[in-house]
C-alpha positions in Angstrom: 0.0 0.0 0.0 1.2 3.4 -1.0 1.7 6.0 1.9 0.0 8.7 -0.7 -2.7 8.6 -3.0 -4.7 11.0 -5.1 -8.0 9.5 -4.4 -9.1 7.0 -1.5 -12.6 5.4 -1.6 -13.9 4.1 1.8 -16.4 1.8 1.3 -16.6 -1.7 -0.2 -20.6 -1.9 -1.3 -21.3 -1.4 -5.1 -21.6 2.2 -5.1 -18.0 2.5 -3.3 -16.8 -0.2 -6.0 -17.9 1.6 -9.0 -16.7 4.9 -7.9 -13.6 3.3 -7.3 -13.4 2.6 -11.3 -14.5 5.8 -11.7 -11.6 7.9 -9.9 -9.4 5.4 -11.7 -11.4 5.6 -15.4 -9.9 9.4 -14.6 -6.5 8.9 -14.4 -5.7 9.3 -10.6 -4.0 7.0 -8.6 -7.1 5.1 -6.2 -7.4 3.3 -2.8 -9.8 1.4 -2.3 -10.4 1.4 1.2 -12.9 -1.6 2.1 -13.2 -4.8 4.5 -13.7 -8.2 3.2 -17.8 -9.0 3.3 -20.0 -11.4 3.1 -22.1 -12.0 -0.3 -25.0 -9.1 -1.0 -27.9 -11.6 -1.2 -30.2 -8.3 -2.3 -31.1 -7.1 -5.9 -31.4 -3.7 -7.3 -33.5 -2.4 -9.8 -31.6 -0.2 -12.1 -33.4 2.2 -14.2 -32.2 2.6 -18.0 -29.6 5.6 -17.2 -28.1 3.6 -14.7 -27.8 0.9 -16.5 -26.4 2.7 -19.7 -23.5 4.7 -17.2 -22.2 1.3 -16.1 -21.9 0.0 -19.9 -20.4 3.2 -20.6 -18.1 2.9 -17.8 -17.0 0.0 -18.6 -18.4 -1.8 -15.3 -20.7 -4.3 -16.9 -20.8 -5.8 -20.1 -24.5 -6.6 -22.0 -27.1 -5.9 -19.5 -29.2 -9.1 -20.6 -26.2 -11.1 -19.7 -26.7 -10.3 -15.6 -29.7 -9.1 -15.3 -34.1 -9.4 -16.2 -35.4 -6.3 -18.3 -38.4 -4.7 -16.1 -40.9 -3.9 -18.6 -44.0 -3.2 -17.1 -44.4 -1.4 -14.0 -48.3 -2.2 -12.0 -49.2 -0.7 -8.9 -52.3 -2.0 -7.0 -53.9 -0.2 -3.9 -55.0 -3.2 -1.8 -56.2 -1.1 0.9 -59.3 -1.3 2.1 -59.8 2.5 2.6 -62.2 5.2 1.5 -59.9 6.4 -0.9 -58.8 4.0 -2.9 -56.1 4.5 -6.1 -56.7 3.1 -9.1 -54.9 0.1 -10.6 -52.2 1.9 -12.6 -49.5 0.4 -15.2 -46.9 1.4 -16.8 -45.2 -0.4 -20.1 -42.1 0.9 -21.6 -43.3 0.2 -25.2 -46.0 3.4 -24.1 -42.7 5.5 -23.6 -40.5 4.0 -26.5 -37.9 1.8 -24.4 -38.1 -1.7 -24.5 -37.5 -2.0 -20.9 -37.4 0.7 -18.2 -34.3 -0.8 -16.5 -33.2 -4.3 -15.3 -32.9 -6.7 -12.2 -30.0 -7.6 -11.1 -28.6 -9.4 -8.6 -26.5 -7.2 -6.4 -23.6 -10.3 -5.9 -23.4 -10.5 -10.0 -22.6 -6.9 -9.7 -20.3 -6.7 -7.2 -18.3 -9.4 -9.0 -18.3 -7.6 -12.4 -16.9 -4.3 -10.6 -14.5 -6.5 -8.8 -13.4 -8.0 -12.1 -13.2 -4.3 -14.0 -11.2 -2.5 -11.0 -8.6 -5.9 -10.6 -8.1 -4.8 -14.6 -6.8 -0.8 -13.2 -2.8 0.0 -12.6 -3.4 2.6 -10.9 -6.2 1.2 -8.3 -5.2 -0.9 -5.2 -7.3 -2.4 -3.2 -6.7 -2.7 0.6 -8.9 -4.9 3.1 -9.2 -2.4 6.0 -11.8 -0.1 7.7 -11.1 3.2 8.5 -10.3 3.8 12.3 -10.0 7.7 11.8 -9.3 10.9 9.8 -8.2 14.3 9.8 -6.7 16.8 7.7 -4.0 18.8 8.0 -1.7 21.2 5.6 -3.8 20.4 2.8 -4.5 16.5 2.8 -6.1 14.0 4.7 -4.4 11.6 7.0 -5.8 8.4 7.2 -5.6 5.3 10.0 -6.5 1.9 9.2 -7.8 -0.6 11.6 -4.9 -2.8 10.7 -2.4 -0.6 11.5 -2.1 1.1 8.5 -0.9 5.2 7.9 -1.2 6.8 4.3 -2.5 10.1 3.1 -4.6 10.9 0.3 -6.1 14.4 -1.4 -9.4 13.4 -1.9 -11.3 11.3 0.2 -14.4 9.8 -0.5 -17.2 8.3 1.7 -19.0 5.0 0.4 -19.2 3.9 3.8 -23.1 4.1 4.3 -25.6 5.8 6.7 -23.1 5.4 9.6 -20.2 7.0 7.9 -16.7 7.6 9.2 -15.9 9.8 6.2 -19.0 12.1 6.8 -18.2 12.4 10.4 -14.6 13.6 9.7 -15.9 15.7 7.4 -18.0 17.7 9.9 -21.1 17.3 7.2 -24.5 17.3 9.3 -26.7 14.7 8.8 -30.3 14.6 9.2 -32.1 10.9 9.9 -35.6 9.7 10.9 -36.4 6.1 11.9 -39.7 4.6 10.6 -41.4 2.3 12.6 -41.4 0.2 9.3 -38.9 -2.6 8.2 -38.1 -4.2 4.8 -38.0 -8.0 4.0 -36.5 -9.3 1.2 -36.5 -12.9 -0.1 -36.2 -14.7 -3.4 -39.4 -16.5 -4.4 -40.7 -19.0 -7.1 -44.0 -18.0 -8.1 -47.1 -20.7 -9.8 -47.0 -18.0 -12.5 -44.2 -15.9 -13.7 -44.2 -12.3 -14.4 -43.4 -11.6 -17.3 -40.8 -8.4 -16.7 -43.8 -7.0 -14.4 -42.7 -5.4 -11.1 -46.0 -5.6 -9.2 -45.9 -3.6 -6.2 -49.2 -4.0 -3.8 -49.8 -0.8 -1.4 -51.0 -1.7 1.9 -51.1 0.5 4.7 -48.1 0.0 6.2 -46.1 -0.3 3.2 -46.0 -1.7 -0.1 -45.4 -5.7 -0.9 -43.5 -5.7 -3.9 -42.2 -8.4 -6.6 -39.8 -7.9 -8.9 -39.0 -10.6 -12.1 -36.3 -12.4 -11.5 -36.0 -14.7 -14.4 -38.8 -17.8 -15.3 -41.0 -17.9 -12.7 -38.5 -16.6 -9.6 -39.4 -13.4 -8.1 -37.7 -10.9 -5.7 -39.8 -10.2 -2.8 -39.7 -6.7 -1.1 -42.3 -6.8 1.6 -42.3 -3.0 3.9 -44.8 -3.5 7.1 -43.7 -2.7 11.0 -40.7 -4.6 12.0 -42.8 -6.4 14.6 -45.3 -7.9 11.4 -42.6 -8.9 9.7 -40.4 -10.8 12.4 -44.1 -12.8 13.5 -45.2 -13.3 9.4 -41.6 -15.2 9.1 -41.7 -16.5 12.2 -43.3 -19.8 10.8 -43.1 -20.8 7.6 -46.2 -22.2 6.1 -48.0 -19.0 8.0 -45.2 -17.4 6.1 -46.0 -18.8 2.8 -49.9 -18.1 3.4 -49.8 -14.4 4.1 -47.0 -14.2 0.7 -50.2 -15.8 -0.8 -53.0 -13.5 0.6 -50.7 -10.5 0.2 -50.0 -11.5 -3.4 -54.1 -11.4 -3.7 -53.6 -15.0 -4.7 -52.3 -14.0 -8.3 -50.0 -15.8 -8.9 -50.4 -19.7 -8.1 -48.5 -21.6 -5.1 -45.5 -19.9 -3.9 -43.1 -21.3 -2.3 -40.2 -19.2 -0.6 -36.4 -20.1 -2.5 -33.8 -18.2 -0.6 -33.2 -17.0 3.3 -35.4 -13.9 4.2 -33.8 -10.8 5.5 -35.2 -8.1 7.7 -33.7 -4.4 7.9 -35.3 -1.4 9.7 -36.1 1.7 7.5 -34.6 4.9 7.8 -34.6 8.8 5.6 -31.0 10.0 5.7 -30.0 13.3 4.3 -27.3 15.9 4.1 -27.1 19.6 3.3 -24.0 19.4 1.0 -22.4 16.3 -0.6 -18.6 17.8 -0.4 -16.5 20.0 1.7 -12.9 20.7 1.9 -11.3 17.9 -0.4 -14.3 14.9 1.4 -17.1 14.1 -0.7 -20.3 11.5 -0.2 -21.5 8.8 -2.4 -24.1 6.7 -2.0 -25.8 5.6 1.8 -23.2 8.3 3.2 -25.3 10.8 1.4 -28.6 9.4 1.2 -31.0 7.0 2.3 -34.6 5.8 2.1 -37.5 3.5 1.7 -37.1 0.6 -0.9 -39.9 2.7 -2.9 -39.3 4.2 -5.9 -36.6 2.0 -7.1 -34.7 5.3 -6.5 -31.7 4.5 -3.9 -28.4 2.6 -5.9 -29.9 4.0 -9.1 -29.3 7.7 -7.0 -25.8 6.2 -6.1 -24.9 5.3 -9.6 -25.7 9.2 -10.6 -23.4 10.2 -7.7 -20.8 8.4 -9.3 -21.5 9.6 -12.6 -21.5 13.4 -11.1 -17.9 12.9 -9.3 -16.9 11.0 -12.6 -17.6 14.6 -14.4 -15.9 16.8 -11.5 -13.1 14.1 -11.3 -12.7 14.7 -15.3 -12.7 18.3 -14.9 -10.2 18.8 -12.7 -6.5 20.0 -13.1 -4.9 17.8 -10.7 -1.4 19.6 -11.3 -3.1 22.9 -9.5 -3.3 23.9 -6.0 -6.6 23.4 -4.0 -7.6 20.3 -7.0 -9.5 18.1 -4.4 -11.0 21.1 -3.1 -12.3 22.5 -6.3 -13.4 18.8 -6.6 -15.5 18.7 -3.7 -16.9 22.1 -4.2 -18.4 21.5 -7.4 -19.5 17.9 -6.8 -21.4 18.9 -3.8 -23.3 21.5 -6.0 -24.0 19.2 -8.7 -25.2 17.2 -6.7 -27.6 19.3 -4.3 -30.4 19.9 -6.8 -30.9 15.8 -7.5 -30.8 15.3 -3.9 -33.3 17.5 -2.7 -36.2 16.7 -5.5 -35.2 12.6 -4.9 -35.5 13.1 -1.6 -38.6 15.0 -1.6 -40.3 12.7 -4.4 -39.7 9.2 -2.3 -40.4 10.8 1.1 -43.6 12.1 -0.4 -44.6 8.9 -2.0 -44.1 6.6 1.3 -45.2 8.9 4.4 -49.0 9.5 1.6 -49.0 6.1 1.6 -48.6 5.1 5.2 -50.5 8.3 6.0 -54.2 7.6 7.6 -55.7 11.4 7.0 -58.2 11.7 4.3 -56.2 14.7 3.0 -53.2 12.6 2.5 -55.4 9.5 0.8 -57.0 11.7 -1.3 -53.8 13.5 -2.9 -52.3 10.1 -2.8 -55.4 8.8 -5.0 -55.6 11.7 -7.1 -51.9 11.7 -8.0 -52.6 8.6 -9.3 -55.9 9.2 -11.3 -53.5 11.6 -13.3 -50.7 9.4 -13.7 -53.2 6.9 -14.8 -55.6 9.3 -17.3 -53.2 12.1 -18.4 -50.0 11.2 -21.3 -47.9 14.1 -20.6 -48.1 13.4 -16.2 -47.7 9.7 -16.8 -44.4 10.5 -19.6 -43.2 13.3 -16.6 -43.6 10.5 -14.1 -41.6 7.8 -15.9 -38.5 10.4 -17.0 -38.8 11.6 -13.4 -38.4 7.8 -12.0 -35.8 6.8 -14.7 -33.3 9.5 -13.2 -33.7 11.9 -16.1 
């Protein structure tokens, strides 16, 4: 490990990966700063700009080869309320794509970034966690858990909602817990889906499958964390309330992979960067499971440093601060309106005030009636 680097990238999820690439896709000499980890047993749905930055970046090959096009979107309001929504679909032949974006596996990922950085001179990858860091006289200096002392210009935070990087940084973070939790298993379904993401709204959260490939779906089921930990308690109870949740749609399902349970949380920041430290990612942003909006967020983070990164002169005085500067105010516009778009859509849907339902219901009459709302809508949710 070099005691000085241009560019050091704490974090070892996929965002902290491909920005890796990136900073080295730039020409500056990388760290990757990032702990060995078990497997990520989730899936991500990546909209079509997501998905077109990481061919262009060189960190995945043909989509079809890793992951399932997505190319209907159907949203059904199984509440029992007053104000109901209308069922609502979307196709992505009605907007000109063939698919809006694709499922992939988040481990299939991983391995192809893994693959693409090995391929990089000038990245190194170091199995470490940062114990702390400060700067001083213009850089940052860095202590590993292992013992290890280096400095770096830029330093980057991947590290997710807990994040060393942020906290050396002095950026302020805001958080609110929900009383909500998210499950997420792989299940075989009676009858496939046909590149439909179905997502049920209940109450307390929506129950969501995503294709998977043949008949397998991914299962993202939002309810309160004491629900969830009873449903899965038992496992044919388990399998009957994926049935009556499903509305009985789609035949016998049977549950194909471990389920995991993790507590939901908004996480936001005023500004992304600050003298020569910027966020990526779960250091910089966090939500609901809703939306499909939170590594496809990540990936434009990337993508936005990527531009900075390109821009710079790193022969110049002050580079990594110019660099933090400017990423943090490209950044600031997408955050906000994200922020505000998926906190709006899950605190109307757990909401139980007429006001609230009716909006919610309305919103969706328009998306479901009006051409121009419904186009806005899709561009908005494809990260354009």
């Amino acid at each position: 490990m070099a005691n000085h680097t241009q560019i050091a990238v704490i974090g070892g999820g996929l965002v902290g990966k491909a920005t890796a690439v990136a900073a080295a896709n730039a020409g500056f000499s990388t760290l990757h700063v990032a702990p060995e980890a078990p497997a990520d047993r989730r899936t991500s749905a990546l909209m079509g700009p997501s998905v077109d930055y990481m061919v262009q970046a060189g960190l995945i090959g043909d989509p079809e080869v890793l992951g399932v096009p997505l190319s209907r979107i159907r949203i059904i309001d199984a509440t029992n309320r007053l104000l109901r929504a209308p069922e609502t679909v979307f196709s992505a032949s009605e907007f000109g794509h063939r698919a809006f974006g694709w499922n992939f596996a988040n481990a299939r990922l991983g391995e192809s970034f893994s693959r693409v950085g090995a391929g990089r001179e000038n990245l190194d990858l170091h199995a470490a966690t940062l114990k702390s860091a400060k700067r001083a006289e213009g850089v940052w200096h860095l202590e590993l858990d292992d013992g290890g002392m280096l400095t770096t210009d830029l330093l980057v935070g991947a590290d997710g909602k807990g994040s060393s990087v942020r906290k050396a940084a002095g950026i302020a973070v805001r958080e609110r817990k929900f009383d909500q939790a998210a499950l997420v298993c792989d299940l075989e379904l009676g009858r496939g889906l046909d590149g439909e993401s179905v997502e049920f709204h209940y109450p307390n959260g929506p129950f969501t499958l995503v294709p998977a490939g043949g008949n397998r779906a991914n299962l993202v089921w939002i309810d309160k964390l004491e629900m969830l930990e009873d449903a899965r308690r038992e496992p044919e109870r388990f399998v009957s309330l994926l049935n009556e949740k499903s509305l009985n749609l789609f035949g016998a399902i049977s549950v194909a992979s471990p389920n995991f349970v993790f507590p939901l949380s908004v996480l936001s920041v005023d500004v992304a960067g600050r003298d020569a430290a910027v966020l990526v990612g779960e250091s910089a942003h966090a939500f609901p499971p809703i939306g499909a909006q939170g590594l496809n967020l990540g990936l434009r983070d990337v993508a936005s440093l990527n531009a900075c990164l390109k821009a710079a002169n790193p022969g110049s005085y002050g580079w990594a601060d110019a660099v933090a500067r400017s990423y943090g105010a490209a950044r600031r516009g997408d955050l906000a309106r994200t922020g505000a778009f998926v906190d709006g859509l899950f605190t109307s849907l757990l909401s139980p005030h007429l006001p609230a339902q009716a909006l919610r219901s309305a919103g969706l009459w328009g998306l479901k009636t009006f051409p121009m709302l419904r186009k806005h809508a899709v561009s908005f949710g494809m990260g354009h």
